[in-house]
C-alpha positions as CSV (number, residue, x, y, z in Angstrom):
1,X,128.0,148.0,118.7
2,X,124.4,149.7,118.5
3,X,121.5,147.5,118.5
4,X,121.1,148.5,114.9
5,X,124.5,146.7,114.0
6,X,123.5,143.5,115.6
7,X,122.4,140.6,114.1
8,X,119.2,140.3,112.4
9,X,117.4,136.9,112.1
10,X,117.2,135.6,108.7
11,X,118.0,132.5,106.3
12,X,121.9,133.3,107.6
13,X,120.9,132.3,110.9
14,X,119.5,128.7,109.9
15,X,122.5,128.1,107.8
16,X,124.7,129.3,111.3
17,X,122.8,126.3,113.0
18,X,123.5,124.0,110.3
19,X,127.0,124.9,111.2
20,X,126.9,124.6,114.6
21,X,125.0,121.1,114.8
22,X,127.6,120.0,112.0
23,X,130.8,120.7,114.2
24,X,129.4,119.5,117.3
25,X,129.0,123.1,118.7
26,X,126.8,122.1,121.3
27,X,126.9,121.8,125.7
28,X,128.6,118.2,125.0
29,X,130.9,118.6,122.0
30,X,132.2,121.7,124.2
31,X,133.3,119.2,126.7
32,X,134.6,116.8,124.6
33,X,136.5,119.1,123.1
34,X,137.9,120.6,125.8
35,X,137.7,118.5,128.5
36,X,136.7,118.9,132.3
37,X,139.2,121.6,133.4
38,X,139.3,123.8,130.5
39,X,135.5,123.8,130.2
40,X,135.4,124.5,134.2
41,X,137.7,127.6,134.1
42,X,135.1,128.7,130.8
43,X,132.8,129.3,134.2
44,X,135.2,131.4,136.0
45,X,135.6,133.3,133.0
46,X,139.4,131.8,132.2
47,X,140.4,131.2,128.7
48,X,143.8,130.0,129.0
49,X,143.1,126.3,129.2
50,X,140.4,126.4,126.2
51,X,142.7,128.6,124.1
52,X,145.6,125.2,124.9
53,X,142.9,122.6,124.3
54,X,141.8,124.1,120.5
55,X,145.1,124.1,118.7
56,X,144.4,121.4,116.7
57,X,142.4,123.8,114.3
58,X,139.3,121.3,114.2
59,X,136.0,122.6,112.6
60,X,134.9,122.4,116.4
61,X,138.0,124.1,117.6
62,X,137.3,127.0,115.4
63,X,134.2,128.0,116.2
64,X,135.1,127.6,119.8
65,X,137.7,130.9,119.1
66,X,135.6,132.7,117.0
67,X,132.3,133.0,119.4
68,X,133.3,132.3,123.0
69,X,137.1,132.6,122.8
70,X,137.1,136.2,121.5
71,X,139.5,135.4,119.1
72,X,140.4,136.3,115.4
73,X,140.2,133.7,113.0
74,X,142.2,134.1,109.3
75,X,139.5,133.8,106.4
76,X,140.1,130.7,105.1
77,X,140.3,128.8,108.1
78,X,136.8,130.4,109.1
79,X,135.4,129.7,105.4
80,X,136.4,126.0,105.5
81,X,134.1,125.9,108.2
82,X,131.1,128.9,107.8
83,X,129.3,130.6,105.2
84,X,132.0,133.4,106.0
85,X,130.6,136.2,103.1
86,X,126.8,135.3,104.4
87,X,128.0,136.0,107.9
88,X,129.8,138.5,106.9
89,X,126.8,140.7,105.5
90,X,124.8,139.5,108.2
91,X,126.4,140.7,110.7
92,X,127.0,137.4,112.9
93,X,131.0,138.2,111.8
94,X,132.8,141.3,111.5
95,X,136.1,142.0,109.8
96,X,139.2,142.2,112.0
97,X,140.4,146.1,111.6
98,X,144.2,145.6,112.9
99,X,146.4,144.9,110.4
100,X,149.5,144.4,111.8
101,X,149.1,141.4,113.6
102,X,148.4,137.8,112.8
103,X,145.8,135.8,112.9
104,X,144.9,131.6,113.2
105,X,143.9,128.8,115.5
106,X,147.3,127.8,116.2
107,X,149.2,128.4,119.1
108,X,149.1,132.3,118.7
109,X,145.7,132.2,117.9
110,X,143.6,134.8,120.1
111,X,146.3,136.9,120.8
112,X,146.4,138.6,117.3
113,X,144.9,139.9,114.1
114,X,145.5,140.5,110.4
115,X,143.5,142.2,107.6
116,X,142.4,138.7,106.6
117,X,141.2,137.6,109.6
118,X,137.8,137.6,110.8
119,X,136.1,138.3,114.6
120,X,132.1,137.0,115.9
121,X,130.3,140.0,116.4
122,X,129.0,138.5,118.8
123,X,129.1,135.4,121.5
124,X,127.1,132.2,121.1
125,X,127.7,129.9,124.0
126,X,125.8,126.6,123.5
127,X,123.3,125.5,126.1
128,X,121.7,122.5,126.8
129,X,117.5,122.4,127.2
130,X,115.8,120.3,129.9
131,X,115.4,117.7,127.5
132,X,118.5,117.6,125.9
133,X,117.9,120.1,123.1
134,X,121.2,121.5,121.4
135,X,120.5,125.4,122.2
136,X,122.8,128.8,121.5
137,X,122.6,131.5,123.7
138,X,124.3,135.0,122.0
139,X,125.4,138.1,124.1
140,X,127.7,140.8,123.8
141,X,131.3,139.9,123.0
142,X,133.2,138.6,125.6
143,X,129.9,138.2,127.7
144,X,129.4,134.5,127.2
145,X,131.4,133.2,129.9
146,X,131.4,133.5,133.4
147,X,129.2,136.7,133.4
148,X,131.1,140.4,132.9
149,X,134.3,139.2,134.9
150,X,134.3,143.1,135.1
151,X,133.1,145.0,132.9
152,X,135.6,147.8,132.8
153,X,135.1,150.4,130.0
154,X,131.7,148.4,129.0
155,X,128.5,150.0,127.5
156,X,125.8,150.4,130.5
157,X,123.3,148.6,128.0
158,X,125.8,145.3,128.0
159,X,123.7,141.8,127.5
160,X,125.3,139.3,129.5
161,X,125.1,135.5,128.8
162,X,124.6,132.4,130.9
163,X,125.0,133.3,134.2
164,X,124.8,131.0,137.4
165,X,121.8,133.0,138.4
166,X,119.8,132.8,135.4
167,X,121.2,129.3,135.3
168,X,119.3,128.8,139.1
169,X,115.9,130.6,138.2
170,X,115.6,128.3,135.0
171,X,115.9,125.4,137.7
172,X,113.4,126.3,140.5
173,X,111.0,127.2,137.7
174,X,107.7,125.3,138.2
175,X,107.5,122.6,135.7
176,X,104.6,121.6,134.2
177,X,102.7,123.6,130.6
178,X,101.0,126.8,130.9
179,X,99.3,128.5,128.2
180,X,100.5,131.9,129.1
181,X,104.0,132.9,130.0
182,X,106.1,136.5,130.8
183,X,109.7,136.8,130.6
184,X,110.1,139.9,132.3
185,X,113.8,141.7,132.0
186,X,114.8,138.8,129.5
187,X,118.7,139.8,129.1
188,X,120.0,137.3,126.4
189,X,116.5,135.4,126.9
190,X,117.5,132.2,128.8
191,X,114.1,131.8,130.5
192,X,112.3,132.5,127.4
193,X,114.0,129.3,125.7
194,X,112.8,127.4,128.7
195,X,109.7,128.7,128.3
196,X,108.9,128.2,124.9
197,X,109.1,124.9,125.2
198,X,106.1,124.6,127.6
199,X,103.7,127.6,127.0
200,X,101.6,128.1,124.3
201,X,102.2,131.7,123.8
202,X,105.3,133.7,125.6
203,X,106.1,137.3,126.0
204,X,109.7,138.9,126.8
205,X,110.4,142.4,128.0
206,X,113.2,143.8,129.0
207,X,113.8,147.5,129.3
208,X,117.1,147.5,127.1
209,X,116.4,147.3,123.6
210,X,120.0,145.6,122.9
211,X,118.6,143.0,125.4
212,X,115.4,142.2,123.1
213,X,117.6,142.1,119.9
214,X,120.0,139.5,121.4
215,X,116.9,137.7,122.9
216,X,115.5,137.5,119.7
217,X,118.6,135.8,118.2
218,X,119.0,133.6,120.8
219,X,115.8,131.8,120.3
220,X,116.1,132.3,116.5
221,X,119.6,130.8,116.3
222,X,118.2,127.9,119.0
223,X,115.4,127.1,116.4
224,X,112.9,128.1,119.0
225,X,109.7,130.2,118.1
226,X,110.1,134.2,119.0
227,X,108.2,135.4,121.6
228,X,106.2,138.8,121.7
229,X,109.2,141.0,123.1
230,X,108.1,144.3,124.3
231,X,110.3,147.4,125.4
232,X,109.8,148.7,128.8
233,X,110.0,148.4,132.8
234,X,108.6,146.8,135.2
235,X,104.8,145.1,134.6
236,X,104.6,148.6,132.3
237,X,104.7,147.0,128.9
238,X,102.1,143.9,129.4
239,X,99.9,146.5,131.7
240,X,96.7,145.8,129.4
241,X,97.5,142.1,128.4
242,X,95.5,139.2,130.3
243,X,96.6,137.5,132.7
244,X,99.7,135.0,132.6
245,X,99.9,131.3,134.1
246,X,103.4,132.2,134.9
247,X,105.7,134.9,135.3
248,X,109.5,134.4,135.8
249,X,112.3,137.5,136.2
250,X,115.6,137.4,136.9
251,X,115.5,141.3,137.4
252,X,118.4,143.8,137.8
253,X,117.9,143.4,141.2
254,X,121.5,144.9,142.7
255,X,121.1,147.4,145.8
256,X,123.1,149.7,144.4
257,X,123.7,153.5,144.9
258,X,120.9,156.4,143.8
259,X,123.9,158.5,142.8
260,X,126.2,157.6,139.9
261,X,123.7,156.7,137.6
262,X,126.8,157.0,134.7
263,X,128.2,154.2,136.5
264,X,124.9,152.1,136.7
265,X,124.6,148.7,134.0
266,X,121.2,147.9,132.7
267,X,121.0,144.3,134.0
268,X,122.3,144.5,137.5
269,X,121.0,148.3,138.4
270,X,117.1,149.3,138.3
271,X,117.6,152.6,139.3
272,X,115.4,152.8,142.9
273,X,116.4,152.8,145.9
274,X,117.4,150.3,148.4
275,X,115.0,147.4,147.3
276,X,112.3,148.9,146.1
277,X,112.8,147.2,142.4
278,X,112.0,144.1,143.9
279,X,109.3,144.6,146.1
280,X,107.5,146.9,143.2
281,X,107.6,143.2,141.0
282,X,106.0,141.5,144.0
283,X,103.3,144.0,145.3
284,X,102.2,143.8,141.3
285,X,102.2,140.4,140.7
286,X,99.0,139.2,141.8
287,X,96.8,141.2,139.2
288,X,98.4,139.8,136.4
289,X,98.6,136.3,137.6
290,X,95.8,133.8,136.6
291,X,94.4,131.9,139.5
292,X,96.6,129.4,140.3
293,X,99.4,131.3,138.2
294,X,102.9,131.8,139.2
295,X,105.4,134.6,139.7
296,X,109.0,133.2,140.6
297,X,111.9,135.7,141.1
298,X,115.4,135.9,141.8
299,X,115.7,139.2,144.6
300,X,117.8,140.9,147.0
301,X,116.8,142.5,150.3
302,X,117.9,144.7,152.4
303,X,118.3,143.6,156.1
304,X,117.7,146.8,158.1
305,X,119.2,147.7,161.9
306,X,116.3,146.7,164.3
307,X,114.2,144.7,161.6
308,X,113.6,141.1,160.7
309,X,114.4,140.6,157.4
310,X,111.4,138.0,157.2
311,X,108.5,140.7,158.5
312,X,110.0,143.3,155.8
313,X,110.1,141.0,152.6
314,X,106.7,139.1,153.8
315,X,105.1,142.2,154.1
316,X,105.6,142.7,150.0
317,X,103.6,139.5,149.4
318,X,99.9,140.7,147.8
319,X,97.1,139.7,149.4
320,X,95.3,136.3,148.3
321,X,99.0,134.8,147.4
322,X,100.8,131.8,148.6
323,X,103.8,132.6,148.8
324,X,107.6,130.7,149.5
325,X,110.8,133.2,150.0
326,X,114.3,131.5,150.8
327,X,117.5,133.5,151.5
328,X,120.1,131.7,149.9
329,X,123.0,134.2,151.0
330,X,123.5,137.0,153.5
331,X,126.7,139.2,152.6
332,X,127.3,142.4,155.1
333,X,127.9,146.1,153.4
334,X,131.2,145.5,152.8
335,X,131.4,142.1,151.0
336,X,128.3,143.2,148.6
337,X,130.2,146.4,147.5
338,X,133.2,144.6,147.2
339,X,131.3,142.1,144.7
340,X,129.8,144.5,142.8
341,X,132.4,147.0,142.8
342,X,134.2,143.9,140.9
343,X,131.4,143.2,138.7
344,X,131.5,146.2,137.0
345,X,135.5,146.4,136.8
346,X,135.8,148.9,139.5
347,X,138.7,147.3,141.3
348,X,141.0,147.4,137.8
349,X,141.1,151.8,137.9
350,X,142.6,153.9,139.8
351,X,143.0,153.3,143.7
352,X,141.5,156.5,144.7
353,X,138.2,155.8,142.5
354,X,137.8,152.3,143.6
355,X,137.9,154.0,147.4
356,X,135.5,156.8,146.6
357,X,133.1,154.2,144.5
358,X,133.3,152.1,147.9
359,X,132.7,155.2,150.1
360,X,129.8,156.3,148.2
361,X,128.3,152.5,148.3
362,X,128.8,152.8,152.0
363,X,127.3,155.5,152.7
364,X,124.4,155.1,151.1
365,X,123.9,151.8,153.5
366,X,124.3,153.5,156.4
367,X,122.0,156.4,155.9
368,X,119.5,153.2,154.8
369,X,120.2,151.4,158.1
370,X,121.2,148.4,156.0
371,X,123.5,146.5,157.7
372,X,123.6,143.4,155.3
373,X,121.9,141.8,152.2
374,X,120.5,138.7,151.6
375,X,120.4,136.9,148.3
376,X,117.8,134.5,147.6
377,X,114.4,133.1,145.2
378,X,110.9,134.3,145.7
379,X,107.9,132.1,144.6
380,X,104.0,133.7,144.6
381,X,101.0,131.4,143.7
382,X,97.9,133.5,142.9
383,X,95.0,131.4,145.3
384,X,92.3,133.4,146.5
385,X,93.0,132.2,150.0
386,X,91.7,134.3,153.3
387,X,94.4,132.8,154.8
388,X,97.4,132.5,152.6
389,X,100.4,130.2,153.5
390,X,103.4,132.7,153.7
391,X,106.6,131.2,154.4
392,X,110.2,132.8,155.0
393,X,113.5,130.7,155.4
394,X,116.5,130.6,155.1
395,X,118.4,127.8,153.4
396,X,121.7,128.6,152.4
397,X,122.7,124.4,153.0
398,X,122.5,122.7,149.3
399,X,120.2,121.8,147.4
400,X,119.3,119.4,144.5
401,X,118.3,121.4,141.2
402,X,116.1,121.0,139.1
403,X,113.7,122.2,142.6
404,X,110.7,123.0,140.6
405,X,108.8,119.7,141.3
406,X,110.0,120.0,144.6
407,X,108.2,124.3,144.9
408,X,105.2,123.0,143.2
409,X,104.9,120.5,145.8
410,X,105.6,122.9,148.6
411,X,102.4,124.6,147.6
412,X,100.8,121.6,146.9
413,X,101.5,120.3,150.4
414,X,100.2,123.8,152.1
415,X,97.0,123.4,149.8
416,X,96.4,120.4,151.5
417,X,96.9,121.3,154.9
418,X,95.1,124.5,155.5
419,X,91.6,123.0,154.6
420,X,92.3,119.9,156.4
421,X,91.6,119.9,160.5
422,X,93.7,117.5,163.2
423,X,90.8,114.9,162.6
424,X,90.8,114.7,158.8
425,X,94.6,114.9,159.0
426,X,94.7,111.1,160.7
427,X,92.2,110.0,158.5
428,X,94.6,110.8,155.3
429,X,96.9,108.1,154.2
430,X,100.5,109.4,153.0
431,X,103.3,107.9,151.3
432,X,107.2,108.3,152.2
433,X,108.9,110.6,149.8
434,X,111.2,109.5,147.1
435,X,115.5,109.0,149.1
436,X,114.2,109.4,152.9
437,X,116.6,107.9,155.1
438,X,116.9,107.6,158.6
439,X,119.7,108.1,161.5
440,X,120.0,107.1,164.8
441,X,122.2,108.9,166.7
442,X,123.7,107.4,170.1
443,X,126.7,106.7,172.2
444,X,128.1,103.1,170.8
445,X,127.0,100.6,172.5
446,X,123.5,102.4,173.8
447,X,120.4,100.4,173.7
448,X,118.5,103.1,172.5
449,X,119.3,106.3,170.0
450,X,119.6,109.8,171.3
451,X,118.3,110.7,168.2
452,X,116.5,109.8,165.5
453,X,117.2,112.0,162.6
454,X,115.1,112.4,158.9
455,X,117.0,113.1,156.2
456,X,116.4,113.8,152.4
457,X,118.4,112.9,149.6
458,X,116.4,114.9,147.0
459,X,114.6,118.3,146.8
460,X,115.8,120.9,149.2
461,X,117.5,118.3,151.5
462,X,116.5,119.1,155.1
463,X,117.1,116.8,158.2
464,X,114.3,116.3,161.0
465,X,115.0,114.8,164.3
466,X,111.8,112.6,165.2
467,X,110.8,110.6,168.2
468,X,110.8,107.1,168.1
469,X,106.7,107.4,167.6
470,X,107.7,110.1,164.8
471,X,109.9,107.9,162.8
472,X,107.8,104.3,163.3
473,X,105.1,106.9,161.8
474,X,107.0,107.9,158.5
475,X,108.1,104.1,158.0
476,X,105.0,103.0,158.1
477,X,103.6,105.3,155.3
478,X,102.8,103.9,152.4
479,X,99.5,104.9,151.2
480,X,97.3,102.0,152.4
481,X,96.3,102.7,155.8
482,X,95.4,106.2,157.4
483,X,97.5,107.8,159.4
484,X,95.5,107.3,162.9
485,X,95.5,103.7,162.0
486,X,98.8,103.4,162.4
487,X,99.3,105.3,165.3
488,X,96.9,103.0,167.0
489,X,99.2,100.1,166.3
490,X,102.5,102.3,167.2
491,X,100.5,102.6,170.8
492,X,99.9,99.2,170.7
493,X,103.2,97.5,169.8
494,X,104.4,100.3,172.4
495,X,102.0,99.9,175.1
496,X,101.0,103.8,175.3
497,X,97.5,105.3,175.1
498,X,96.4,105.9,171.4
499,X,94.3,108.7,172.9
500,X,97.6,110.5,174.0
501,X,99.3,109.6,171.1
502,X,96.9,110.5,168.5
503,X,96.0,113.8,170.1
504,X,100.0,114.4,169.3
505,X,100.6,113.0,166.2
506,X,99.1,115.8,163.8
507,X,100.9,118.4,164.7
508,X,103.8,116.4,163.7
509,X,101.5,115.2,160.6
510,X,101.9,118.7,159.5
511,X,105.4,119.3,159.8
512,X,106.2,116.2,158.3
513,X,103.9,117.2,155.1
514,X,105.2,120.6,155.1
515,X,108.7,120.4,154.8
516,X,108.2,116.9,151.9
517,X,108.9,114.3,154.1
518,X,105.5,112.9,153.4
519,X,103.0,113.1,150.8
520,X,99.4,113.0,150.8
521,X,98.4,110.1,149.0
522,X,96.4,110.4,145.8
């Protein structure tokens, strides 16, 4: 289907709505309907179960088959439920062209078609907003669930849907309104719903036209207001705009080969080599970034024979940004082939061109060096500083979404800390983050802990192992008396000298502040 036989947004699309609200199309009605496991294999891209779970032929049931179930539905079953002949001229159905099977949301349903039966043109999965709002996200047929489940025989221009990495960017987005927002590479524009509902003016771009169309139904159909969406790659089509308070991309971002560029799909393969998609978003960030504005992105790296893979992604970071990179996942040569080889359907064809696909992905690693990638989010913050906070980690231990309190807080944290010296650090007062909790670690029966270990139940979930000075410290922090104060009393209670102690304490100040285990009080 050309982008010209998609959808258009219209007085259809509020009457779809209608529809969808009506029947309880929505994030919960899906899981009433079809309950925990069903709606879990939906993820992994398994119909099976949902197919079992809608035979009742419910309203609900039906539009279940008809856009995420890829199923044919006979006319009259679809018209008790839709506008059918609206939808029909609208494009949001399509006639089913085999005749000589049959149709219905009984037991066979899915499996079959008849003349009478009808087909979604396209996918709507429903999707719930931050705040509880019913949304719809459309994509490509068969694209709303579980991401391509390989795409075999697809279009290289396919939109996928809800994905879990779009799903993870949407979560470590900073919160908090902007006035000015990008989307940039919006796919089915996910990110573009969440930002609507925060900044007073968006833009989306995307360099597949298909993508902007089904952006543009996606926030139509979700009763959200459309965005400027502009064709075009990279920062290319917002080159002469102002500056934006925020910029969030979930970019095709897969280190794929230079050669086969038949083979390449739109959202997973930029078309440079090795990394250099996703250091090119970086490196340009900073000029189109407000003061105090925001780029977060989801990236891939390369981690090169004889190289850190910290010095070569910090050394994309723009001068006069802040900025916060965590590798979430390192896969060697030969799992990331193997993933994306599967992604795109690979593994289904012949044996001999899944090997020579494979060959050609390794050989392009090895003539890079490359002898692994790593997976993971990257978060600028425009600040002017001569001495900007860059930080590399990895994390891949779990984490608590929604993080983007917890990111703005990181910054917030380093903010505080660089202007502040070892003196004006014990004259701050701090309060103990939000789910702290402590361990002491020690053989039974011990007197005294081996250990005593800081641990969060919230945010990014780290564990610090403290002294006993370090952990009477963070218990005593509650906002009301500095932080030398206290240490004074610690020495005293523990009959050391306050000199020595306090002449300690603020390098441990810091680390506690930097990693949220502490807060500066307001």
């Amino acid at each position: 289907m050309t982008t010209d036989e998609l959808p258009l947004p219209g007085p259809d699309t509020d009457r779809l709505r209608d529809t969808l609200l009506a029947a309880s199309f929505t994030a919960d009605g899906l899981l009433e309907q079809l309950g925990a496991v069903p709606y879990a294999a939906l993820a992994r891209a398994e119909i099976v179960p949902a197919l079992r779970a809608t035979r009742d032929g419910s309203p609900l049931a039906v539009l279940i088959r008809l856009f995420l179930l890829r199923g044919s539905v006979a006319r009259p079953e679809a018209a008790a439920v839709l506008p059918v002949k609206e939808l029909l001229a609208s494009g949001w159905l399509t006639p089913d062209p085999d005749p000589d099977a049959n149709a219905g949301t009984g037991t066979n349903a899915g499996t079959g078609t008849n003349p009478g039966a009808v087909r979604a043109a396209v996918d709507i999965r429903p999707y719930a907003g931050p705040a509880g709002q019913d949304w719809w996200v459309v994509s490509d047929a068969g694209c709303a669930i579980g991401g391509a489940a390989g795409a075999a025989g697809a279009r290289a221009d396919v939109v996928l849907g809800v994905g879990g990495a779009s799903a993870t960017l949407a979560q470590i987005t900073v919160d908090g309104p902007v006035a000015r927002a990008l989307d940039l590479g919006t796919g089915s524009g996910i990110q573009a719903l969440h930002l609507a509902v925060r900044a007073a003016r968006v833009t989306a771009t995307d360099v597949n036209p298909r993508a902007l169309r089904m952006a543009q139904l996606t926030l139509a159909l979700s009763g959200v207001p459309e965005p400027a969406l502009r064709q075009g790659s990279l920062y290319e089509p917002v080159a002469d705009d102002e500056p934006y308070d925020l910029i969030v991309s979930n970019p095709p971002f897969v280190i794929s080969p230079s050669t086969g560029s038949a083979e390449r799909l739109t959202y997973r393969d930029g078309g440079m080599d090795g990394d250099e998609l996703c250091r090119s978003l970086v490196r340009g960030a900073a000029e189109r970034l407000t003061e105090g504005g925001w780029c977060q992105l989801l990236a891939n790296w390369q981690h090169v024979e004889g190289e850190d893979w910290r010095e070569r992604v910090t050394s994309w970071v723009p001068a006069g940004c802040d900025a916060w990179i965590v590798q979430r996942e390192e896969q060697d040569v030969a799992q990331y082939t193997e993933l994306w080889l599967r992604d795109a359907g690979a593994h289904r064809g012949p044996e001999d061109e899944y090997a020579a696909r494979y060959d050609a992905w390794l050989e392009e690693f090895a003539a890079r060096g490359t002898r692994a990638v790593g997976f993971g989010w990257i978060t600028l913050r425009r600040t002017g500083a001569a001495e900007p906070s860059v930080v590399a980690e990895e994390w891949p231990h779990t984490v608590e979404q929604p993080l983007g309190g917890e990111i703005r807080r990181h910054f917030e944290a380093r903010d505080h800390l660089r202007v502040r010296d070892d003196a004006e650090l014990l004259e701050g007062r701090y309060v103990l983050a939000d789910g702290v909790v402590q361990e002491q670690i020690g053989g039974p029966g011990e007197e005294d802990p081996e250990h005593v270990v800081l641990r969060q139940r919230h945010g990014m979930m780290r564990a610090i192992t403290v002294d006993t000075v370090g952990a009477a410290l963070v218990g005593s922090c509650d906002g009301t008396l500095p932080a030398g104060r206290i240490v004074d009393a610690i020495a005293q209670l523990l009959a050391e000298d306050p000199a020595t102690l306090r002449a300690a304490t603020p390098a441990t100040l810091r680390s506690l502040v930097e990693q949220g285990f502490l807060h500066p009080a307001l």
